[in-house]
N, CA, C and O of each residue as an XYZ file, in Angstrom:
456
protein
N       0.843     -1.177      0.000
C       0.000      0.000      0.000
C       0.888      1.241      0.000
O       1.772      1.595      0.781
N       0.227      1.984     -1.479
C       1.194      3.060     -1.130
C       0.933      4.481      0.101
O      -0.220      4.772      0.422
N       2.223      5.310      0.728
C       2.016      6.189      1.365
C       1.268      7.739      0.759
O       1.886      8.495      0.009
N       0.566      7.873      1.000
C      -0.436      9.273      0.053
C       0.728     10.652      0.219
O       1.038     11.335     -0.757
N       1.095     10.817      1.147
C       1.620     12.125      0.904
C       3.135     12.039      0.848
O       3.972     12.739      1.417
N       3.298     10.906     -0.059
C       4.796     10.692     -0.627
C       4.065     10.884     -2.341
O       4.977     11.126     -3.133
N       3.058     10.843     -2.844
C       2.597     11.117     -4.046
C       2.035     12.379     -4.636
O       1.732     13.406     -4.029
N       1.953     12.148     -5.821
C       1.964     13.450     -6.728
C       0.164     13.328     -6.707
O      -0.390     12.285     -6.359
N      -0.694     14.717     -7.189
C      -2.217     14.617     -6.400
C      -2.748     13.462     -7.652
O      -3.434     12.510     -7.280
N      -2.443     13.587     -8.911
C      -2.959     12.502     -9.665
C      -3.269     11.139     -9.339
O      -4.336     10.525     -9.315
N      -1.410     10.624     -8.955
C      -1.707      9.186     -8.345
C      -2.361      9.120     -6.927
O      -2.221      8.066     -6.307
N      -2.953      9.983     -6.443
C      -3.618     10.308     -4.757
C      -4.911      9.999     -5.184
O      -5.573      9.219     -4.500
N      -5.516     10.624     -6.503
C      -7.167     10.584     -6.640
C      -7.436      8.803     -7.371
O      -8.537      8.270     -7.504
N      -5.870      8.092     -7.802
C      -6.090      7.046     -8.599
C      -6.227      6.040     -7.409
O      -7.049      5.127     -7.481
N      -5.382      6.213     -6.257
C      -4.696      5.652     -5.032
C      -6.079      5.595     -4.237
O      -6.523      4.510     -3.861
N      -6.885      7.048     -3.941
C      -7.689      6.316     -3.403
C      -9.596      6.226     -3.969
O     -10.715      6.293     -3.461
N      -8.877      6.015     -5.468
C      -9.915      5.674     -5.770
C     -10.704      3.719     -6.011
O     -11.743      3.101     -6.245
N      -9.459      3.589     -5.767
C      -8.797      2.331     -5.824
C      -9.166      1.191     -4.491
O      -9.443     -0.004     -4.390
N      -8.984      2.323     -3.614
C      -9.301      1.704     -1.893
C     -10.614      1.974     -1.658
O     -11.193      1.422     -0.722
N     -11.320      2.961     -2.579
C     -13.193      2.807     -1.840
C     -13.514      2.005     -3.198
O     -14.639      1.558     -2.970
N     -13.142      1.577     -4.487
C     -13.840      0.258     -5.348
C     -13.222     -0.992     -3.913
O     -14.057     -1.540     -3.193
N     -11.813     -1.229     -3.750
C     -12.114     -2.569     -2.564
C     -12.825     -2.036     -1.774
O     -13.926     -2.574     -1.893
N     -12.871     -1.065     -0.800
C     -14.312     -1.023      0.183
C     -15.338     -1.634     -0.031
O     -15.899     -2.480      0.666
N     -15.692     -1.086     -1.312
C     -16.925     -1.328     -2.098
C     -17.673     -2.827     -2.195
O     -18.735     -3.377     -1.904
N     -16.344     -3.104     -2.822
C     -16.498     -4.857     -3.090
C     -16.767     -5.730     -2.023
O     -17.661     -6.575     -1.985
N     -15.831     -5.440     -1.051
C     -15.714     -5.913      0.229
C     -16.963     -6.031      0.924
O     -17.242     -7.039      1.574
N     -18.011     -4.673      0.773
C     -19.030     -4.526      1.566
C     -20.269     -5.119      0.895
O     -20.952     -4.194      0.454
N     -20.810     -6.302      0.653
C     -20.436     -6.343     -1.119
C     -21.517     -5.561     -1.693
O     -22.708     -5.670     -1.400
N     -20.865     -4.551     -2.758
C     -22.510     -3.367     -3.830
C     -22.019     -3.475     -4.778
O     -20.819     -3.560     -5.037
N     -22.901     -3.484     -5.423
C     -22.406     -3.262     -6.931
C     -22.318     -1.559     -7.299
O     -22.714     -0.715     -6.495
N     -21.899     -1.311     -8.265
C     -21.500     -0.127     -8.852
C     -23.113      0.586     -8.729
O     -23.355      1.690     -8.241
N     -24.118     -0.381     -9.315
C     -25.356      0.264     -9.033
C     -26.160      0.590     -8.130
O     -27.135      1.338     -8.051
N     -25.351     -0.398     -7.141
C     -26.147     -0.246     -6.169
C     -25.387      0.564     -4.824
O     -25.681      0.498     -3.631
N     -24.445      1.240     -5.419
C     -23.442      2.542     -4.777
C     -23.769      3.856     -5.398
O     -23.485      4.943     -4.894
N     -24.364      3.683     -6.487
C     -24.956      4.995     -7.362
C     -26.334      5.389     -6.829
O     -26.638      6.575     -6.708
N     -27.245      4.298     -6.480
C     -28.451      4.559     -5.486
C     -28.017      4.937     -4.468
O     -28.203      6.095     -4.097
N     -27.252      3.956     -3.682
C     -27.216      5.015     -2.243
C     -26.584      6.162     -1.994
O     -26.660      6.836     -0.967
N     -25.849      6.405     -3.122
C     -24.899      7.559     -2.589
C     -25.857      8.771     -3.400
O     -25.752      9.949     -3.059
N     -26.636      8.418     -4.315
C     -28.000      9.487     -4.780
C     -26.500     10.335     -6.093
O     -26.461     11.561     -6.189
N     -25.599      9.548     -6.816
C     -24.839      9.814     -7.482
C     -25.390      8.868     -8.949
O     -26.348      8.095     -8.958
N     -24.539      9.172    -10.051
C     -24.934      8.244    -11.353
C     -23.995      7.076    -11.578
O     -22.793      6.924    -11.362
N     -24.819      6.402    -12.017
C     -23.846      5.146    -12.365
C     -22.080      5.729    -13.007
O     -20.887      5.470    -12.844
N     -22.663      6.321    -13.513
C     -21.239      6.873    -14.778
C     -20.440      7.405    -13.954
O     -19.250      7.096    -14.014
N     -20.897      8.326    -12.995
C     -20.371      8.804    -11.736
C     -19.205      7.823    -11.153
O     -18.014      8.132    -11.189
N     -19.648      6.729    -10.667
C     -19.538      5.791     -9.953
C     -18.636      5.339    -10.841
O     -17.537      5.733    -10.449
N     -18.490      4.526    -12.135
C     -18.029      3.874    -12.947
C     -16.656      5.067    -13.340
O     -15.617      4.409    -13.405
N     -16.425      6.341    -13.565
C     -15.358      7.364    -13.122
C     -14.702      7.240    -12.742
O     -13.556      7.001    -13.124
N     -15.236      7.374    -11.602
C     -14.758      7.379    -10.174
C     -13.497      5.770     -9.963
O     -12.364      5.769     -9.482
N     -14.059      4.953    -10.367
C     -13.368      4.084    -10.031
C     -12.302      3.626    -10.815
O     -11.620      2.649    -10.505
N     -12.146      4.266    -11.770
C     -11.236      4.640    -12.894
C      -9.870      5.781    -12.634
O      -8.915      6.086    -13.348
N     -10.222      6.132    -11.526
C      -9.369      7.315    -10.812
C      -9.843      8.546    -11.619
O      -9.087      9.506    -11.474
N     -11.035      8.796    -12.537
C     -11.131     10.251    -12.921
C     -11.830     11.013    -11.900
O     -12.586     10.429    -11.123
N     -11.665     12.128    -11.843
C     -12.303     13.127    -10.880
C     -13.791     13.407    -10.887
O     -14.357     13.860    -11.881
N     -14.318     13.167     -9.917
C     -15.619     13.742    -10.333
C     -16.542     14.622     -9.375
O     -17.771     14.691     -9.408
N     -15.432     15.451     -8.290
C     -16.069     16.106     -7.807
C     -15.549     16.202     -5.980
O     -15.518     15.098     -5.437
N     -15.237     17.190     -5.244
C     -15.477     16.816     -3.495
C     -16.802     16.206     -2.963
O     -17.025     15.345     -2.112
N     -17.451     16.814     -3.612
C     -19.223     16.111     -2.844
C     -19.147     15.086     -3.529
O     -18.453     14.289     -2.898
N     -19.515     14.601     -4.593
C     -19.443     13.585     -5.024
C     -18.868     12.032     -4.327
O     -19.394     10.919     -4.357
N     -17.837     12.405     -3.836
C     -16.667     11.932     -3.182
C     -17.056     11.271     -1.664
O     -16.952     10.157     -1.151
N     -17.634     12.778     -1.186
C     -18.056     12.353      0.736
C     -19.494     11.695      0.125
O     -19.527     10.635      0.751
N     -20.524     11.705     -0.608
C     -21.364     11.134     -0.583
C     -21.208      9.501     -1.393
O     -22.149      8.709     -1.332
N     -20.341      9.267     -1.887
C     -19.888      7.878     -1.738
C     -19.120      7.623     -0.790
O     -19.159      6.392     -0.778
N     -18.163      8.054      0.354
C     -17.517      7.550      1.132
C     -18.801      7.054      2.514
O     -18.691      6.060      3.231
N     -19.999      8.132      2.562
C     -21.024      8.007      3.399
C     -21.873      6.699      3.281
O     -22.166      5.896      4.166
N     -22.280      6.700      1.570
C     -22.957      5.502      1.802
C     -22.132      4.000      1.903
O     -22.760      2.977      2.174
N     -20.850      3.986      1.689
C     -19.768      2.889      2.407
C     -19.411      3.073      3.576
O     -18.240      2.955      3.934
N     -20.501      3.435      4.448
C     -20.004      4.091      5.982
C     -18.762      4.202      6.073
O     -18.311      3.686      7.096
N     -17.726      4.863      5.137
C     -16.402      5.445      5.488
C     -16.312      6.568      5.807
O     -15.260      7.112      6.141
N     -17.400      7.088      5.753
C     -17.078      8.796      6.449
C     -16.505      9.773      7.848
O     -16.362     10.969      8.101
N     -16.323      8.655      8.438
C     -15.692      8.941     10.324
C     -14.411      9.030      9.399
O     -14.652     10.215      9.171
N     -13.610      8.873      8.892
C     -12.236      9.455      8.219
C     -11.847     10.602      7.778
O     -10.720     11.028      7.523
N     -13.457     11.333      7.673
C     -12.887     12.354      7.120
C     -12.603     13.346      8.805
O     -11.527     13.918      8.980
N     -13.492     13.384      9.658
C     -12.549     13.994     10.401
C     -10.820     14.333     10.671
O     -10.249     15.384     10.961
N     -10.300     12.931     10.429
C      -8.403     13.752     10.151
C      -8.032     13.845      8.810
O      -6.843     13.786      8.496
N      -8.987     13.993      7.923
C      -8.518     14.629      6.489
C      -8.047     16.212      6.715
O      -6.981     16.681      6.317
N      -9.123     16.954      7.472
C      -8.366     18.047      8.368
C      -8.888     18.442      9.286
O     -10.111     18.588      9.295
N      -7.926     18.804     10.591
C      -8.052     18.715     11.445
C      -8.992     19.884     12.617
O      -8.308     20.452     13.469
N      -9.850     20.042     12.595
C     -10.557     21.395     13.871
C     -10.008     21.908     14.624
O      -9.884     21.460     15.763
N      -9.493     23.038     14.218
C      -8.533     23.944     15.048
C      -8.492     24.418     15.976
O      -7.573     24.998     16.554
N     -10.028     24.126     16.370
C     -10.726     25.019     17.795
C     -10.069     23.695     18.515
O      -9.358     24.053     19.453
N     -10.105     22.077     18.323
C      -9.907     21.240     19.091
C      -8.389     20.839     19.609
O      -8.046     19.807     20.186
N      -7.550     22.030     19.204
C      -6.056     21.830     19.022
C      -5.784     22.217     21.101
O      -6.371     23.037     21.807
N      -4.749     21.277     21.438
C      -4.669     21.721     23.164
C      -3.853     22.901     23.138
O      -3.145     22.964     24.143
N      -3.707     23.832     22.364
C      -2.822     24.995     23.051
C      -4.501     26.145     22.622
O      -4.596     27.207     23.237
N      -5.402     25.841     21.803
C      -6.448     26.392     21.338
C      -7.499     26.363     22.997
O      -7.906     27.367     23.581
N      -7.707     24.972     23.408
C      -8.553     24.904     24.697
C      -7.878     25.445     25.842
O      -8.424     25.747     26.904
N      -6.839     25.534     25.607
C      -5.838     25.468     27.430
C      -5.805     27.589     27.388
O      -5.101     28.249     28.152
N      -6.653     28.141     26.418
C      -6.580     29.071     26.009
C      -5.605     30.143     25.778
O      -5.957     31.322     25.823
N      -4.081     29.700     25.470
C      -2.983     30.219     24.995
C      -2.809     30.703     23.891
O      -1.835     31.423     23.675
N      -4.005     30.323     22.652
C      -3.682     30.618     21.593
C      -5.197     30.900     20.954
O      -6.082     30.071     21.166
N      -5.432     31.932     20.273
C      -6.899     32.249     19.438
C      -6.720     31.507     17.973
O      -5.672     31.301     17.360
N      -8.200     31.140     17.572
C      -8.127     31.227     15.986
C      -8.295     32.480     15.301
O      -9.037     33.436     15.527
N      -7.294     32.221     14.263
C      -6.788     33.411     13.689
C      -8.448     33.575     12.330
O      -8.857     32.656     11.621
N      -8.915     34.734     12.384
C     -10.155     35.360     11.541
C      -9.079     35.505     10.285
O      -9.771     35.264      9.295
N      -7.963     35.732      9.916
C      -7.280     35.911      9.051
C      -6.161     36.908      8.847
O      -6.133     37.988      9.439
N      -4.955     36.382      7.721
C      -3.972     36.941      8.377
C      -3.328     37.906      7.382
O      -3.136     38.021      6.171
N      -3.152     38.386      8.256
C      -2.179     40.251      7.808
C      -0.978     40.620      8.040
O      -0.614     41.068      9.127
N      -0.277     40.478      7.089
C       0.787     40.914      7.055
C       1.789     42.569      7.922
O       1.567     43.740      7.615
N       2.583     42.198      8.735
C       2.828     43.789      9.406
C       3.171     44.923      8.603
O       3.747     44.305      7.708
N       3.229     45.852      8.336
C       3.670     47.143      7.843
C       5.310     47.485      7.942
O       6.079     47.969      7.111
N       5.538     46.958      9.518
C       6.926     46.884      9.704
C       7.787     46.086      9.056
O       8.927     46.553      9.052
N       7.661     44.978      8.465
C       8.062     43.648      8.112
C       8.707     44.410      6.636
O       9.880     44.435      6.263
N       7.598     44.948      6.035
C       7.909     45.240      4.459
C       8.603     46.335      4.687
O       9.625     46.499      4.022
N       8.272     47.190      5.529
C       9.229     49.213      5.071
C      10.848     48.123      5.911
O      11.865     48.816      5.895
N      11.063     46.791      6.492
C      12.701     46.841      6.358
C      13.142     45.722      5.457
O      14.347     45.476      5.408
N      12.376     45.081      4.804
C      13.765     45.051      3.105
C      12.964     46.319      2.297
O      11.795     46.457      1.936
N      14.062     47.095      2.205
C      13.690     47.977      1.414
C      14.594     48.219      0.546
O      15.810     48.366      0.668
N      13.701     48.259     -0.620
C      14.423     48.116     -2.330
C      15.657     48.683     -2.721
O      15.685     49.852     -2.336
N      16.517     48.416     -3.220
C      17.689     49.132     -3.879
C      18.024     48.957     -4.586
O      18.157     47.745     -4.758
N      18.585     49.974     -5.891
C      19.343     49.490     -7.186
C      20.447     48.654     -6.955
O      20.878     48.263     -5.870
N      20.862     48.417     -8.096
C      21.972     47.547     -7.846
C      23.107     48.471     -7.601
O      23.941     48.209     -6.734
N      23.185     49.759     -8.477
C      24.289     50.712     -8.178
C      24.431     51.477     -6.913
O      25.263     52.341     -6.636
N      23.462     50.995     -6.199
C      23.283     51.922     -4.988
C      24.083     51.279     -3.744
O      24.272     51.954     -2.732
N      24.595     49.813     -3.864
C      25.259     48.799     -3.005
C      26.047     49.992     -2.322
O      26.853     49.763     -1.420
């Protein structure tokens, strides 16, 4: 089995498109009967398992109806739930801004000006 974030994103969408067709099989559905529950199209489905892209939603609503969806919680992680976030040392950041100070000291020069 390969490691995902030793790969390039192509072989990632082929990699794990690869591991929800065995899910799939495993649990046992057919292609059609993963296109009903996941309320997706056959062709969808048949894509998909081909490693072509067919979408983020697309995606969690087939991982849902293969009850694989408790995974996606550490796909990424809730920042509010981080221990330096609760122990209240640290805020979530609303977004970030660059200082004023930071830029006026590299400040530009010709080359003849060395």
């Amino acid at each position: 089995m390969a490691k995902l974030s030793k790969m390039q994103e192509r072989a990632i969408l082929v990699e794990l498109s690869k591991r929800i067709k065995d899910s799939r099989l495993l649990y046992p559905m057919t292609q059609s009967e993963l296109a009903d529950k996941a309320l997706v199209s056959l062709g969808t489905i048949k894509r998909f398992e081909k490693g072509e892209d067919i979408g983020f939603l697309n995606v969690i609503k087939i991982l849902t109806a293969l009850d694989l969806n408790d995974g996606l919680e550490q796909l990424v992680p809730d920042q509010e739930n981080r221990p330096s976030v609760r122990a209240g040392n640290r805020k979530i950041k609303k977004r970030v801004r660059k200082s004023e100070k930071s830029s006026q000291d590299t400040k530009w020069i010709w080359g003849d000006e060395r």
